[in-house]
TORTORFI-835363 format. One record per residue (C-alpha): x, y, z; residue in three letters; residue number from 1. Coordinates in steps of 0.25 Angstrom, whole numbers. Layout:
BEGIN
+-------+-------+-------+-----+-----+
|    c1 |    c2 |    c3 | res |   n |
+-------+-------+-------+-----+-----+
|     X |     Y |     Z | ALA | NUM |
...
+-------+-------+-------+-----+-----+
! end
This chain:
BEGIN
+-------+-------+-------+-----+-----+
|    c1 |    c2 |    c3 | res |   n |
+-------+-------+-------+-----+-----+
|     0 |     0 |     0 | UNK |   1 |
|     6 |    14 |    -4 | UNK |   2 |
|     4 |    25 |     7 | UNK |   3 |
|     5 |    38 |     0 | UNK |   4 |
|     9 |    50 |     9 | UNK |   5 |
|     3 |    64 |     7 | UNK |   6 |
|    14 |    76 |     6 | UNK |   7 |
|    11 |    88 |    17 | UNK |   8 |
|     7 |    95 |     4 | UNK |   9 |
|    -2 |    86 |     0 | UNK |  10 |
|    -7 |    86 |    13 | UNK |  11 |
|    -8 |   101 |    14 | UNK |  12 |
|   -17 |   102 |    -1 | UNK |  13 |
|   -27 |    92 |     5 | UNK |  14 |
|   -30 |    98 |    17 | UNK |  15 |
|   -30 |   112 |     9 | UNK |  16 |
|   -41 |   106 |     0 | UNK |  17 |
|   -50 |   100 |    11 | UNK |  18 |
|   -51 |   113 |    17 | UNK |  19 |
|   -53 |   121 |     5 | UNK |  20 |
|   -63 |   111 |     2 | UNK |  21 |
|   -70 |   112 |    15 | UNK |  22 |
|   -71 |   126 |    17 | UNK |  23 |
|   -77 |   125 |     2 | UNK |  24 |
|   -87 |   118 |     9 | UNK |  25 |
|   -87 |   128 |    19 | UNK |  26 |
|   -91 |   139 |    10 | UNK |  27 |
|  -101 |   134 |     0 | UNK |  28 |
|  -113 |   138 |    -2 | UNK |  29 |
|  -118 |   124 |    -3 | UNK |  30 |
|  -109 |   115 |     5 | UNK |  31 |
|  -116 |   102 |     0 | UNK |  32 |
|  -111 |   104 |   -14 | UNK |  33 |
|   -98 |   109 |    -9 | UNK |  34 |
|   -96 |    96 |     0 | UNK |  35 |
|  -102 |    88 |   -13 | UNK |  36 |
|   -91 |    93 |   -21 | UNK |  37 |
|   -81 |    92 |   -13 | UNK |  38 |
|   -85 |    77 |   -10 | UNK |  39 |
|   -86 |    76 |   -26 | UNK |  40 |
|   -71 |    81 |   -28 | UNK |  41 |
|   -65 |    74 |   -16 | UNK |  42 |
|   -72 |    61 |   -23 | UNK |  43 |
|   -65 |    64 |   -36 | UNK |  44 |
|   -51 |    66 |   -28 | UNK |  45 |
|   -52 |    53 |   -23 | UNK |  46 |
|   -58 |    46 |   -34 | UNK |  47 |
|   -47 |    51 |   -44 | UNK |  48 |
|   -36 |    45 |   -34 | UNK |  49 |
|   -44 |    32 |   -35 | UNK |  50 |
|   -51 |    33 |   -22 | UNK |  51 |
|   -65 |    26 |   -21 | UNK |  52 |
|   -74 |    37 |   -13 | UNK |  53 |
|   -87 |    28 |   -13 | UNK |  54 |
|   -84 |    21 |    -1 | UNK |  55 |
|   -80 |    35 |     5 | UNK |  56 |
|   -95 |    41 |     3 | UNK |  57 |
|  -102 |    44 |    13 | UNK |  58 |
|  -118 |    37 |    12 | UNK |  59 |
|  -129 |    45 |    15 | UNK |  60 |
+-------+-------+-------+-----+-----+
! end
């Protein structure tokens, strides 16, 4: 099993965009949107590094 380690700079820009993204949340207008969004962007991050989100969903 490979570990891969994150760089304090990596580290640094993940943090950033999580707090960028939740003051987005914040600040809009209409937050469920926003949140939708951002879940749909998050999904596509992982998905694109081959991450399988469905077992990550929350059921309603």
């Amino acid at each position: 099993m490979e570990v891969l380690e994150m760089t304090e700079k990596e580290q640094a820009t993940l943090l950033i965009d999580t707090f960028t993204n939740l003051q987005r949340i914040k600040a809009a207008n209409d937050r469920e949107s926003e949140i939708d969004y951002q879940i749909k962007a998050t999904k596509a991050k992982l998905e694109a590094l081959g991450i399988v989100t469905e077992d990550l969903a929350m059921k309603k």
